[in-house]
C-alpha positions, 0 to 999 in steps of 0.5 A, spaced: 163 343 569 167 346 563 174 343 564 180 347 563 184 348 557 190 344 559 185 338 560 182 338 554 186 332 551 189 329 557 186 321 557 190 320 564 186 315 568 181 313 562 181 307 557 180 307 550 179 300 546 181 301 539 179 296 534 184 293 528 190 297 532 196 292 530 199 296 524 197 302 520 192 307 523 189 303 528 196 303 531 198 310 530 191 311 534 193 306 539 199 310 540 197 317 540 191 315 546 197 312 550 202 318 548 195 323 552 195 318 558 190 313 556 190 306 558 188 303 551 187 296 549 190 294 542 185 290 538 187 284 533 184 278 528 189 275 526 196 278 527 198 278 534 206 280 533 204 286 530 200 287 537 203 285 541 210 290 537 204 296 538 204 295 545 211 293 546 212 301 542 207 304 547 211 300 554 217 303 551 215 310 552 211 309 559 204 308 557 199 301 558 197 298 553 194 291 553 194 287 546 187 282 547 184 278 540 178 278 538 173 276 531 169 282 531 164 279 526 162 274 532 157 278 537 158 275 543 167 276 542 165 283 542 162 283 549 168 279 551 173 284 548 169 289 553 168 285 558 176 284 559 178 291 558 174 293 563 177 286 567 184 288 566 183 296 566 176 297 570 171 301 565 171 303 558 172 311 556 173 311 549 172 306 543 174 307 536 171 302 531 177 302 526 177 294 524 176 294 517 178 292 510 178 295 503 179 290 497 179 293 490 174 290 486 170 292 480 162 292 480 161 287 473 167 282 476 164 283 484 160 276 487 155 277 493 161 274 497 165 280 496 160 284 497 158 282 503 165 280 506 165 288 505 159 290 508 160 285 515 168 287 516 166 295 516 159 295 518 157 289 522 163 290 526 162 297 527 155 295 529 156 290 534 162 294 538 158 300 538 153 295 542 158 292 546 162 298 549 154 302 549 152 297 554 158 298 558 158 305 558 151 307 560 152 304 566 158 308 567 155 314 565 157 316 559 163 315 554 165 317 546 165 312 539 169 314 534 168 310 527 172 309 522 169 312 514 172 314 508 173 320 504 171 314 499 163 315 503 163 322 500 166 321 493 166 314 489 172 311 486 173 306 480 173 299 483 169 301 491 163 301 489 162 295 495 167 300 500 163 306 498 157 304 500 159 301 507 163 307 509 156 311 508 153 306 512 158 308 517 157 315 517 149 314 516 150 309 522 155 313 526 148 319 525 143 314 528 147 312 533 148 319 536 141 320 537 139 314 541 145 314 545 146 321 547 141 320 552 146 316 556 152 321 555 154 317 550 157 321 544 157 318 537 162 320 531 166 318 525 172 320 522 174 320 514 180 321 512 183 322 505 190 317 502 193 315 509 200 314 507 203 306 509 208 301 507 209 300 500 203 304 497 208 308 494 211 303 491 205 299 489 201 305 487 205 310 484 200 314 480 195 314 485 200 318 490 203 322 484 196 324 483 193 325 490 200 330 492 199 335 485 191 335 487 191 335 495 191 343 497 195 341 502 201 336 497 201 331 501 198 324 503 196 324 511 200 320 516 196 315 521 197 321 527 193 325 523 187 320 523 189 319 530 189 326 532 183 327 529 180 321 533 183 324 539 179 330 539 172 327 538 174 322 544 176 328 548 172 334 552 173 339 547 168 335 543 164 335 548 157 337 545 159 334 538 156 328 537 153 324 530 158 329 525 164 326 521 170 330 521 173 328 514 181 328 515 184 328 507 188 335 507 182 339 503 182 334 496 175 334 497 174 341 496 178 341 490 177 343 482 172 336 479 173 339 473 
């Protein structure tokens, strides 16, 4: 049944687990699920207070939230995250695989470690989430993923080579998945954003920011609530029959002069 249109993003009554949700675009992605009604699981490694502020925030403003750890490099902490949502929340709706990490460093100078780390902390984890959460909802017929990419995948960067090439990964793994679960009502998508404005990037980086805002057809960076928005959507039934795209979120830089 088609729903109607003023339940397309009412998330009341379903539970959304997003990955690296302690600060920056995980936690605005937290924040907007529960703002729609969802009950959502903020995941953390390392950082339990910033957590545990994300779920305070979302307390505050009348939602349930849960703030649970996990290494998500490690398959069987994967199946735990899932198995203790669903203990705390009983099901799993919406998993949006966010966690991730994005250090510079140039090709020449680049070790195996590096490369690796890279590939582990934004494909590995994406995979064996998805894996996890996939299992779960199967036997509930059917649910949404929604991976993280990068405008990074679609256009290289000095200094990426390691992070290009895994967010294309995911991208290409977001495709694959999508076949292979579709067939349980499972929908596989990724979002891609563009320069997503954060604490002292500004300060740290001002002639990246300088140049984004004069070539960004839009004139500015993004904010986490427009990643999140777009998360939102791809989780919602008003994507109900998109499945294995991947929506770029970047305020049109990509459609931009090259030359």
């Amino acid at each position: 049944m088609i729903p109607a249109t003023k339940e397309l993003l009412d998330f009341s009554a379903k539970t959304v687990v997003v990955t690296g949700a302690s600060q920056g675009i995980g936690a605005g992605i937290a924040r907007r699920f529960a703002e729609a009604g969802a009950n959502v699981v903020v995941h953390y490694r390392g950082s339990k207070e910033g957590a545990n502020k994300v779920v305070e925030s979302i307390s505050k403003n009348g939602g349930h939230a849960l703030a649970l750890q996990a290494e998500l490099s490690n398959q069987e902490e994967c199946k735990r995250l899932v198995t203790e949502t669903v203990k705390a929340f009983g099901g799993l709706d919406v998993l949006v695989n966010n966690a991730g990490v994005f250090p510079n460093v140039s090709l020449m100078e680049m070790s195996l470690d590096d490369w690796r780390a890279m590939y582990s902390a934004n494909v590995e984890t994406a995979m064996l989430c998805t894996q996890a959460a996939a299992h779960q909802m199967k036997e509930a017929g059917g649910g949404a993923i929604v991976n993280m990419g990068s405008t990074s995948a679609l256009n290289p960067a000095i200094d990426h080579s390691h992070y290009s090439s895994a967010k294309a990964a995911v991208v290409m793994f977001t495709r694959s998945a999508a076949q292979e679960l579709g067939q349980y009502n499972i929908r596989v998508n990724t979002v891609s954003p563009g320069l997503i404005a954060r604490e002292g990037l500004e300060e740290n980086w001002p002639d990246g920011v300088a140049r984004w805002q004069k070539q960004a057809p839009l004139g500015r960076m993004g904010e986490p609530e427009d990643v999140a928005d777009g998360c939102l959507f791809l989780a919602s039934p008003a994507a109900r029959w998109i499945s294995g795209q991947n929506l770029v979120l970047d305020g049109g830089m990509l459609s931009s002069m090259i030359y």
